[in-house]
C-alpha positions as CSV (number, residue, x, y, z in Angstrom):
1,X,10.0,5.6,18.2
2,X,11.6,6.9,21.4
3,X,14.3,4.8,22.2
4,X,15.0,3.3,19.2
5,X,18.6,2.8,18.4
6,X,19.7,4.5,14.7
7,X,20.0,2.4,11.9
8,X,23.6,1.0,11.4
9,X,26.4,2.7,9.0
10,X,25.3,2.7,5.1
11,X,25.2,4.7,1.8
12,X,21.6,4.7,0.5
13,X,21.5,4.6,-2.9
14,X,18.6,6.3,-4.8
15,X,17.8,5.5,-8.8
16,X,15.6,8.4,-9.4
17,X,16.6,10.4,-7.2
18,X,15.4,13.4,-9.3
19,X,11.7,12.1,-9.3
20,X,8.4,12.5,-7.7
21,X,8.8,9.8,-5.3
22,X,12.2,11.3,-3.5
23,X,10.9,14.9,-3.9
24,X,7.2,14.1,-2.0
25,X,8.6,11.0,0.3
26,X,11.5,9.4,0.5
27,X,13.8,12.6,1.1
28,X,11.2,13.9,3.7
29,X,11.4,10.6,5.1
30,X,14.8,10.6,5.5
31,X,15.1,14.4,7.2
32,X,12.0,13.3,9.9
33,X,14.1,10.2,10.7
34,X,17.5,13.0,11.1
35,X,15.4,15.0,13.4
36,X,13.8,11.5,15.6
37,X,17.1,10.1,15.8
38,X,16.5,6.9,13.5
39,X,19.5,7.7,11.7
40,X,22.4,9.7,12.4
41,X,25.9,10.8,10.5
42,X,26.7,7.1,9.9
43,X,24.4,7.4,6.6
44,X,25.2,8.9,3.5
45,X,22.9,9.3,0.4
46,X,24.0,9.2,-3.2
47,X,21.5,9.8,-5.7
48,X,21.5,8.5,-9.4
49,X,19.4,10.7,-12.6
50,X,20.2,11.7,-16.1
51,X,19.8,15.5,-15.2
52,X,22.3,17.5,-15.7
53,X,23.8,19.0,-12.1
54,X,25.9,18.8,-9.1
55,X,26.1,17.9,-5.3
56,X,25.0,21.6,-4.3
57,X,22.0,21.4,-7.4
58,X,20.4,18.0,-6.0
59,X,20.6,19.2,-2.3
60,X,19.1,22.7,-3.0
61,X,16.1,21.0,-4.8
62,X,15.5,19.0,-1.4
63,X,15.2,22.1,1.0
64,X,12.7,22.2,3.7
65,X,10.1,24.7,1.9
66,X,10.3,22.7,-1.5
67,X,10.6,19.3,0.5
68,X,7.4,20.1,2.4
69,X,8.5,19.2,5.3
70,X,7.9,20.6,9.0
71,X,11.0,19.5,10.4
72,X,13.5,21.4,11.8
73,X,15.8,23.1,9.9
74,X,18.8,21.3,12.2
75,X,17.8,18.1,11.1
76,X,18.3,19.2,7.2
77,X,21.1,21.0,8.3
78,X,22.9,17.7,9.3
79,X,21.6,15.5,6.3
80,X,22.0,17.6,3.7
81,X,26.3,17.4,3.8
82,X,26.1,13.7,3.5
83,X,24.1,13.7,-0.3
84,X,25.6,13.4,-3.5
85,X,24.6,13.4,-6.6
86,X,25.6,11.0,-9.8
87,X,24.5,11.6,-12.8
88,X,24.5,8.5,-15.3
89,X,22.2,6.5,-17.6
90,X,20.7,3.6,-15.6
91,X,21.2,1.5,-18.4
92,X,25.0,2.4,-19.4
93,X,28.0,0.2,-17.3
94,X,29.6,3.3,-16.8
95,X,27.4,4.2,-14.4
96,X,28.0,1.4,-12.4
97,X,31.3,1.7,-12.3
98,X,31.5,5.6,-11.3
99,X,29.0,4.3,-8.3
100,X,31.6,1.4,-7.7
101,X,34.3,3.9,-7.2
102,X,32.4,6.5,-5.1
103,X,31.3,3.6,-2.8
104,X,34.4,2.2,-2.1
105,X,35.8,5.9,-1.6
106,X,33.3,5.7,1.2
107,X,34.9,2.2,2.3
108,X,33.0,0.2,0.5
109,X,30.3,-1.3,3.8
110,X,26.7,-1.7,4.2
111,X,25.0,-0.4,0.6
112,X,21.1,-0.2,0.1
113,X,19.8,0.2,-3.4
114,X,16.3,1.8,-3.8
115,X,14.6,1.8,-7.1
116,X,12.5,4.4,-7.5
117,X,12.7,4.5,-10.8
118,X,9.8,3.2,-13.8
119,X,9.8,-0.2,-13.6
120,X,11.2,-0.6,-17.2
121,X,14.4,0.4,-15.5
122,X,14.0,-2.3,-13.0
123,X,15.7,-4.9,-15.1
124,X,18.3,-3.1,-16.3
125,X,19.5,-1.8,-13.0
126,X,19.9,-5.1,-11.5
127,X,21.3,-6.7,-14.1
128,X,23.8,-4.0,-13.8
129,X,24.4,-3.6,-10.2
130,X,25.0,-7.8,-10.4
131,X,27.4,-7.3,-13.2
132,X,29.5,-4.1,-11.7
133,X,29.5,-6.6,-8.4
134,X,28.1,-4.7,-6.5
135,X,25.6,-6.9,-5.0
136,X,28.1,-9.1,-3.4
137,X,28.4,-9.4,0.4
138,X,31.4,-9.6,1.7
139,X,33.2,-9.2,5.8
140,X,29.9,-8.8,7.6
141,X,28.6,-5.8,4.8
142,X,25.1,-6.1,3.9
143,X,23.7,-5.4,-0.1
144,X,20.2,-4.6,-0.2
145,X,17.7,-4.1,-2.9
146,X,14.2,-2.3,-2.1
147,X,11.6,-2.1,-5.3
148,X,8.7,-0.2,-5.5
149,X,5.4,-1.7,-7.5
150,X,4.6,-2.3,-9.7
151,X,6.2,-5.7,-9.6
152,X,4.9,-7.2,-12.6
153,X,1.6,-6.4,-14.5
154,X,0.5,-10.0,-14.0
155,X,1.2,-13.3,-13.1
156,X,3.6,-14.8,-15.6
157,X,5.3,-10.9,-16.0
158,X,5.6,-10.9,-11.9
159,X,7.0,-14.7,-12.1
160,X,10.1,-13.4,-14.6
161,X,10.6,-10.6,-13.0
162,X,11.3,-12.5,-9.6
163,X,12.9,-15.2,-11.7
164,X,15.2,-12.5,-12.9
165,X,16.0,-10.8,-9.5
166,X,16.5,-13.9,-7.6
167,X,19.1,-14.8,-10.4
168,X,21.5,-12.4,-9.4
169,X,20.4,-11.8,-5.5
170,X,19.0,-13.6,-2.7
171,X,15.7,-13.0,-1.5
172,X,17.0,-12.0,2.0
173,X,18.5,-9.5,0.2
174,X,15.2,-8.0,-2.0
175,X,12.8,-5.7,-0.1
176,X,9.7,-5.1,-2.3
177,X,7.9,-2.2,-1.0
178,X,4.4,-1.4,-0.5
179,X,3.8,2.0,0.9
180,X,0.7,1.1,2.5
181,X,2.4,-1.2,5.0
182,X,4.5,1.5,6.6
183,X,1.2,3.9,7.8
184,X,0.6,3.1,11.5
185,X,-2.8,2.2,11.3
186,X,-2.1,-0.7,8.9
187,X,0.6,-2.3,11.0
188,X,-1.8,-1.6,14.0
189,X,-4.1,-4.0,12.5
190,X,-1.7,-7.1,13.7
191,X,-1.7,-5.6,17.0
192,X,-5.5,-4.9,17.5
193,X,-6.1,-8.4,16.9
194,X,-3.5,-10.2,18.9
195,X,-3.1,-8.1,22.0
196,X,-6.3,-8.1,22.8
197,X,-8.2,-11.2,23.7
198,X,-11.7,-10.0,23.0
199,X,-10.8,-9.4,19.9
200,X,-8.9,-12.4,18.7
201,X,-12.1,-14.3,19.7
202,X,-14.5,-13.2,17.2
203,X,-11.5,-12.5,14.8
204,X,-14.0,-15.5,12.5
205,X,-16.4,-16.6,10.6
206,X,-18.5,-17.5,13.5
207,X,-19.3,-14.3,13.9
208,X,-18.3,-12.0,11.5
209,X,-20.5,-12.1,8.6
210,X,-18.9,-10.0,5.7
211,X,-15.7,-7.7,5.3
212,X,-15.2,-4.7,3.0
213,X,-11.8,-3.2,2.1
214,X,-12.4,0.2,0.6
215,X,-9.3,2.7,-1.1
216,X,-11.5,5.5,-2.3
217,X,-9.3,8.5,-3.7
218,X,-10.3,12.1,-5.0
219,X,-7.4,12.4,-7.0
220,X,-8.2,12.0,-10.7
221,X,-5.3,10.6,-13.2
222,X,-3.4,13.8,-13.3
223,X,0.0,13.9,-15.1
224,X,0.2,9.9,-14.8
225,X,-1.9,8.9,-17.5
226,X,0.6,7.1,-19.7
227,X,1.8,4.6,-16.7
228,X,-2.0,4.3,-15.5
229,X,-3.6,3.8,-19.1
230,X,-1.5,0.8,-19.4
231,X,-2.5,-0.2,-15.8
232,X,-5.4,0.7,-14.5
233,X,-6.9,0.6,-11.0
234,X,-7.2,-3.2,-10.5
235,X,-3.7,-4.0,-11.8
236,X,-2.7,-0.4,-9.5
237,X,-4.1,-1.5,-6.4
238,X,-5.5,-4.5,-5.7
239,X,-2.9,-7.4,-5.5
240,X,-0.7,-4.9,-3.6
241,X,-2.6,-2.3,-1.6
242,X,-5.8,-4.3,-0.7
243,X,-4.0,-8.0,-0.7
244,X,-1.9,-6.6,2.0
245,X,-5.2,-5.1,4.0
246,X,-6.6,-8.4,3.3
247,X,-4.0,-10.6,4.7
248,X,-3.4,-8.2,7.8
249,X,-6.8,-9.4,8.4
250,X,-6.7,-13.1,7.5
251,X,-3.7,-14.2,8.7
252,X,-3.1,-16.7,11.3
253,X,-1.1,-15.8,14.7
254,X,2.5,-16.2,13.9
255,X,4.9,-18.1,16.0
256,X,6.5,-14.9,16.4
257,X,6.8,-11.4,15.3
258,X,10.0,-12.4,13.4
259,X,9.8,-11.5,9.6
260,X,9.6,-14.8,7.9
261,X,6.7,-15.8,10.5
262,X,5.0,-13.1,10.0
263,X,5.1,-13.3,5.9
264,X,4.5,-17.1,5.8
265,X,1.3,-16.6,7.6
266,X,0.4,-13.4,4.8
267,X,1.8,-16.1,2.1
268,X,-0.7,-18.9,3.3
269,X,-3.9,-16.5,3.0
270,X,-2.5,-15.1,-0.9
271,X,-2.5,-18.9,-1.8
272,X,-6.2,-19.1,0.0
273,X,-7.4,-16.5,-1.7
274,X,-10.4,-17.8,-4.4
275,X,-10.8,-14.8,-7.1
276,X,-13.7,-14.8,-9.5
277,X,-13.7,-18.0,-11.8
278,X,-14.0,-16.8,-15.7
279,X,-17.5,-17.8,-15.7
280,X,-18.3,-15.8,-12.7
281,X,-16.0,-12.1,-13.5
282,X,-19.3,-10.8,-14.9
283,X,-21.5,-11.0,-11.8
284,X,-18.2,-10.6,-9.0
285,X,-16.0,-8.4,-10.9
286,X,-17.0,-4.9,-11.7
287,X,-14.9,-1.8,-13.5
288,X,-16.2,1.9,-13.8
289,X,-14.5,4.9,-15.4
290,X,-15.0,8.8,-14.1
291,X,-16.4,11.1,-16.5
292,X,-16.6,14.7,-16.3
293,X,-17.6,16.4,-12.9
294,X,-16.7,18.0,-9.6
295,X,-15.3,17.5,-6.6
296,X,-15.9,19.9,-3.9
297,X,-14.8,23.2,-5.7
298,X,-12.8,21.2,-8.6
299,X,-13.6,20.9,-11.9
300,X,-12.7,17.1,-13.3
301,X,-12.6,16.2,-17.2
302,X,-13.2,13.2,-18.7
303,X,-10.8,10.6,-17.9
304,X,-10.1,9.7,-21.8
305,X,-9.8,13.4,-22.6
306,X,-6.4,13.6,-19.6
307,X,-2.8,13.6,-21.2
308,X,-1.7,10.6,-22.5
309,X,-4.9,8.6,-22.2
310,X,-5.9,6.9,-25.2
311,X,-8.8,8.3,-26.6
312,X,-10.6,5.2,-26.5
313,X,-9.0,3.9,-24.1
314,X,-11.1,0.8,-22.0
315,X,-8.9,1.0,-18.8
316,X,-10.8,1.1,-15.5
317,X,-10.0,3.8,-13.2
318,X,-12.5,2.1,-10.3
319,X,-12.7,-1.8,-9.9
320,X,-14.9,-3.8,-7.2
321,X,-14.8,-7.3,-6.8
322,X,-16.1,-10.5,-3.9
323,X,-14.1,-13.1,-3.2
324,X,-13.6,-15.7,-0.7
325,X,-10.2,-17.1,1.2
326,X,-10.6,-20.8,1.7
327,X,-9.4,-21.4,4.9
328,X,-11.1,-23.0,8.0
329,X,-11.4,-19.7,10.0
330,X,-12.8,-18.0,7.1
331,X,-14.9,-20.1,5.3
332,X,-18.5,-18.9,3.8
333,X,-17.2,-15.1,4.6
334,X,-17.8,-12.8,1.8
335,X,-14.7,-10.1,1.4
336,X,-16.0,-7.1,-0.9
337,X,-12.7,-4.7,-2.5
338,X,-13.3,-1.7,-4.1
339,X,-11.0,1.1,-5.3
340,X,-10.8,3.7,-7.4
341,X,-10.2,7.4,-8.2
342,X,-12.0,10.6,-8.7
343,X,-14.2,9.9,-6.4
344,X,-16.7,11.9,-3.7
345,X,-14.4,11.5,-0.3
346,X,-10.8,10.2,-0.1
347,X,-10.8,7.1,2.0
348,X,-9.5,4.0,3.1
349,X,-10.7,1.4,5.3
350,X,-11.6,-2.0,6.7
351,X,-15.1,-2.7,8.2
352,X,-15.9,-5.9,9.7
353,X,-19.8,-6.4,9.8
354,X,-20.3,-9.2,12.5
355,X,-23.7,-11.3,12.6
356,X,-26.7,-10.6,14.5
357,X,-27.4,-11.6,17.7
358,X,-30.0,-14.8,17.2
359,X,-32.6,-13.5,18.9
360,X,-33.7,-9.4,20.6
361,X,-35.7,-10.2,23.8
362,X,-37.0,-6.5,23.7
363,X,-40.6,-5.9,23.5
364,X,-41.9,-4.9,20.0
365,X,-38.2,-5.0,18.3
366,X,-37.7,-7.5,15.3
367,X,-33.9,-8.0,15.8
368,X,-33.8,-7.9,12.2
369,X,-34.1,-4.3,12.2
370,X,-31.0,-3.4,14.5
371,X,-27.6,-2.1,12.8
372,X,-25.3,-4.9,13.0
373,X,-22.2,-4.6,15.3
374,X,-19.2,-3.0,13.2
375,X,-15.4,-2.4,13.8
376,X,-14.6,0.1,11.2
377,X,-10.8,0.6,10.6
378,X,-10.0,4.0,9.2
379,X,-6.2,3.6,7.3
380,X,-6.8,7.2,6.1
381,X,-7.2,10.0,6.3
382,X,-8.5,10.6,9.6
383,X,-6.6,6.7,11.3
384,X,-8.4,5.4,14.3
385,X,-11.0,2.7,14.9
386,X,-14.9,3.4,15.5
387,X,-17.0,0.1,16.9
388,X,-20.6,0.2,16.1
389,X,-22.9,-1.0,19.3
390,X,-26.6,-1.3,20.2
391,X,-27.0,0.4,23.5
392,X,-30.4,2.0,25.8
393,X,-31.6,4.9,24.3
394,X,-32.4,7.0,27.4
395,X,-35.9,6.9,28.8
396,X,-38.6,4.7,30.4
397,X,-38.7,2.3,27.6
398,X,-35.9,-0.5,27.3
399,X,-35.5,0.7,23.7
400,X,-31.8,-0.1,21.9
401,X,-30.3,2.1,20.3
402,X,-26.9,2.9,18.0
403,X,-24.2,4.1,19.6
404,X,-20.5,4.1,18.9
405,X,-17.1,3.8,20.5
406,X,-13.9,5.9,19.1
407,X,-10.8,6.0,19.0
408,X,-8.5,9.0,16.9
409,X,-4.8,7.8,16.6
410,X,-4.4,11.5,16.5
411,X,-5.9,12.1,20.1
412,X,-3.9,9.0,22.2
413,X,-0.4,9.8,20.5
414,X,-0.8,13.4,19.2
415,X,-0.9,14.2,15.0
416,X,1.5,12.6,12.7
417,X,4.2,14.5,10.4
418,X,5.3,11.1,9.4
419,X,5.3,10.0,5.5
420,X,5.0,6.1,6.4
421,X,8.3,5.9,4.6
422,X,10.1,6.2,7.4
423,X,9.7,2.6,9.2
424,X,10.1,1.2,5.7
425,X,13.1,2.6,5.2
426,X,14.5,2.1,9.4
427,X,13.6,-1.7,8.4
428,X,15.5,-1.4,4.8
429,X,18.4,-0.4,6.8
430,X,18.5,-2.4,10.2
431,X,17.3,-5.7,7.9
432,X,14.2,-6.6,9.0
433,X,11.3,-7.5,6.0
434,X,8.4,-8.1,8.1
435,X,6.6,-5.4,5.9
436,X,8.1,-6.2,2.4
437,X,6.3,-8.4,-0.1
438,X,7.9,-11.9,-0.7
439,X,8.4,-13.3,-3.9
440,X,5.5,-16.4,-3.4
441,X,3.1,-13.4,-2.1
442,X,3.2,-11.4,-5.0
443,X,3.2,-14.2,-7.6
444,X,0.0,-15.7,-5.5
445,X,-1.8,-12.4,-5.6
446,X,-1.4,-12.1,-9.0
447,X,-3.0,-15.6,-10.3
448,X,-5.8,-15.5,-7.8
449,X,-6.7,-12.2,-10.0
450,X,-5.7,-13.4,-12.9
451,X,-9.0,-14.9,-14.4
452,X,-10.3,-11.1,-14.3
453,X,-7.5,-9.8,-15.9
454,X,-7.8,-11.7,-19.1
455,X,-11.9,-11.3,-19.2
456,X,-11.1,-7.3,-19.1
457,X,-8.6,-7.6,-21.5
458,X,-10.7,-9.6,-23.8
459,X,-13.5,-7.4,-24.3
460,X,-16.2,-5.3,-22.6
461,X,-16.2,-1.1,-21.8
462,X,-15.6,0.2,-17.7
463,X,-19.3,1.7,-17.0
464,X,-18.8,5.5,-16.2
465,X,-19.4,7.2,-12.8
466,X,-19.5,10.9,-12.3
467,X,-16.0,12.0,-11.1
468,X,-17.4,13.2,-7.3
469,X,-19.9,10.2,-7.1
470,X,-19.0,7.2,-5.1
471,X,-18.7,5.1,-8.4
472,X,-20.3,3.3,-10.7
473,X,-24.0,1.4,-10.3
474,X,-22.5,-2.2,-11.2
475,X,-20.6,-1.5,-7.7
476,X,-23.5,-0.9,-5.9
477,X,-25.5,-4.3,-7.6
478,X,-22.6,-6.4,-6.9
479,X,-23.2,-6.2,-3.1
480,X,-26.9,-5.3,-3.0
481,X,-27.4,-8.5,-5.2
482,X,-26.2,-10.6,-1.4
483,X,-28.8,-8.0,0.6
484,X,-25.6,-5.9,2.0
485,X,-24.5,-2.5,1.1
486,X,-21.0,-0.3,0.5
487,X,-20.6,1.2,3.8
488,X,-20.5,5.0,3.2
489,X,-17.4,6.9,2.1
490,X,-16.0,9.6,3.7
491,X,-17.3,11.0,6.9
């Protein structure tokens, strides 16, 4: 990010600020962007929780060795006299109006508002903000709202919640934020494919034959078992998460790089997107549920035995699915998601399997046999891009032969210390929602996976999988039944 100028003058406001996602990213976000020069003495940070405390309390609970952060202590130094701390209920006016006169002590300007908050409070707050005015723009001053998922728990609950934002703000105002679309190698993705001609060229289904989007995590439920018993992994991570990897992959060449170019194209694959119908969830839609085991030198208990997990609880903490995105360069190409947690390796990826070559002139070879040709995008944790080849194995014989071509984001531009917060919230700040979810996206994503949503909720148990494993057998039929298989987790 050398050479790019700071963001402009704001005050970044943070619901939540006392929670897990300041403590482990956004405040860590915010130092690394200090120390890079993405944002200099022009912000100012006031944070909003019901603890009890002061400036000096909040800012001490954000230093470096707590914050986990490898930044210098400079850069803290500099951002840690511009925080402030309010402490209100979220759902109480006189919140708002304390906020309303600490903002306009600080001359009332640019003003972003980041939820980071349970979505319950989501409602409230803007309802709130809207009625303190304080998402008015006014002389040239921006108002911005980011939200973090989950946005909705399905389609008619995503559809009134956007209803109900888009009420009292406009959507060039509303940044809905998927993490996942701030880490290098994901945004890399657009770039791979349309600076490079070689690429773009076999970017179809001419000759790729089938895609797989895997998000495999070690981590079992923890302490989050009362938000992720009511969600579960496909509600968790598929219409955000994956539908993002997805359309990264299946969306047509913008225009331009501008942000509404950009996300029509991403709209236009969510509404091609063709989930399982209800008669097919049984056969394309699979769920699996960890039970007690290890993973590498950790003990794992039963999912239903984890706090505040229903004892018989039926929510799925793995979910596969196939589907198909009905477009013309995409037709008849097979796209197989899986995520899910406690699982063997943590990893997440994009492998694109192309077809074989028709026909192997090589004496004695059925060109049947050969490895197909694969570009393997590794998101995390180790980012970079492997491309699976047939080459001459070394002797007198013309005998092919796997081999494979790397390339480590870590070894071209050194390791990162980033977070992937901190383009998300540069963009927040300068205005630019090329990687924020749109209102039609997220509605889209939800119906296409609607139709499995109400056959799980009507019935039927998740099929268990030792927590260590790579998941559940159903997984492994619903791809073997089309002659394919998962490609491996982990290294």
């Amino acid at each position: 990010m050398t050479g790019t100028p700071p963001a402009p003058q704001a005050t970044l406001v943070i619901f939540g600020i006392t929670g897990d996602l300041s403590h482990r990213l956004l405040m860590p976000s915010l130092i690394n962007m200090t120390a890079s020069g993405l944002v200099d003495d022009q912000l100012s940070i006031i944070g909003i929780g019901r603890t009890e405390g002061d400036d000096e309390w909040l800012r001490s609970g954000f230093d470096p060795d707590e914050a986990k952060t490898s930044t210098p202590a400079t850069a803290w130094e500099s951002l840690r006299g511009r925080i402030s701390y309010l402490r209100g209920d979220l759902k109480q006016p006189a919140t708002y109006e304390r906020l309303a006169s600490m903002l306009e002590e600080r001359g009332d300007g640019n003003v972003a508002f980041y939820f980071a908050t349970a979505p319950e409070f989501f409602d409230d707050i803007i309802h709130q903000l809207a009625n303190a005015g304080l998402l008015r723009e006014h002389e040239g001053a921006f108002r911005r709202v980011a939200i973090e998922k989950p946005f909705g728990h399905d389609f008619e609950s995503a559809r009134e919640l956007n209803r109900k934002i888009l009420s009292l703000v406009d959507e060039k105002q509303v940044y809905r934020v998927d993490h996942f679309l701030g880490k290098e190698t994901v945004q890399n993705i657009m770039v791979t494919r349309f600076a490079n001609t070689m690429v773009e060229s076999v970017w179809n289904s001419k000759y790729i034959e089938h895609v797989q989007i895997t998000v495999a995590e070690t981590v079992d439920v923890g302490g989050r078992g009362s938000f992720y018993d009511a969600a579960g992994a496909l509600r968790d991570m598929v219409p955000n998460h994956l539908f993002q990897l997805l359309a990264m992959i299946c969306m047509e060449p913008p225009n331009s790089f501008d942000a509404e170019a950009v996300r029509n194209e991403k709209a236009k694959v969510f509404r091609a997107i063709r989930g399982p119908r209800p008669e097919d969830v049984g056969r394309d839609a699979v769920r699996g549920r960890y039970s007690a085991g290890r993973i590498g030198d950790r003990k794992v208990g039963d999912y239903r035995a984890a706090k505040d997990v229903a004892p018989d609880s039926r929510t799925e903490t793995y979910a596969a699915l196939k589907l198909t995105v009905d477009s013309w360069r995409w037709a008849g190409v097979p796209f197989y998601l899986r995520t899910g947690k406690a699982l063997s390796h943590r990893d997440s990826e994009v492998v694109l399997t192309f077809r074989p070559v028709p026909f192997a002139q090589f004496r004695g070879i059925d060109v049947s046999r050969l490895p197909p040709n694969k570009l393997v995008i590794q998101i995390q944790p180790d980012e970079g891009m492997t491309l699976d080849l047939i080459g001459k194995r070394p002797g007198p014989e013309l005998e092919p032969a796997p081999v494979q071509m790397n390339f480590s984001h870590a070894n071209a531009f050194g390791p990162s210390r980033t977070t992937g917060y901190e383009t998300l919230l540069y963009d927040l700040l300068h205005g630019d929602q090329t990687l924020f979810q749109r209102a039609d996206e997220i509605e889209a994503a939800w119906l296409a996976l609607q139709p499995v949503i109400e056959a799980w909720q009507s019935g039927g148990e998740p099929e268990a999988y030792v927590a260590g494993s790579a998941g559940p057998k159903c997984a492994e039929e619903l791809i073997e039944r089309d002659g394919r298989q998962w490609h491996a987790i982990g290294p």
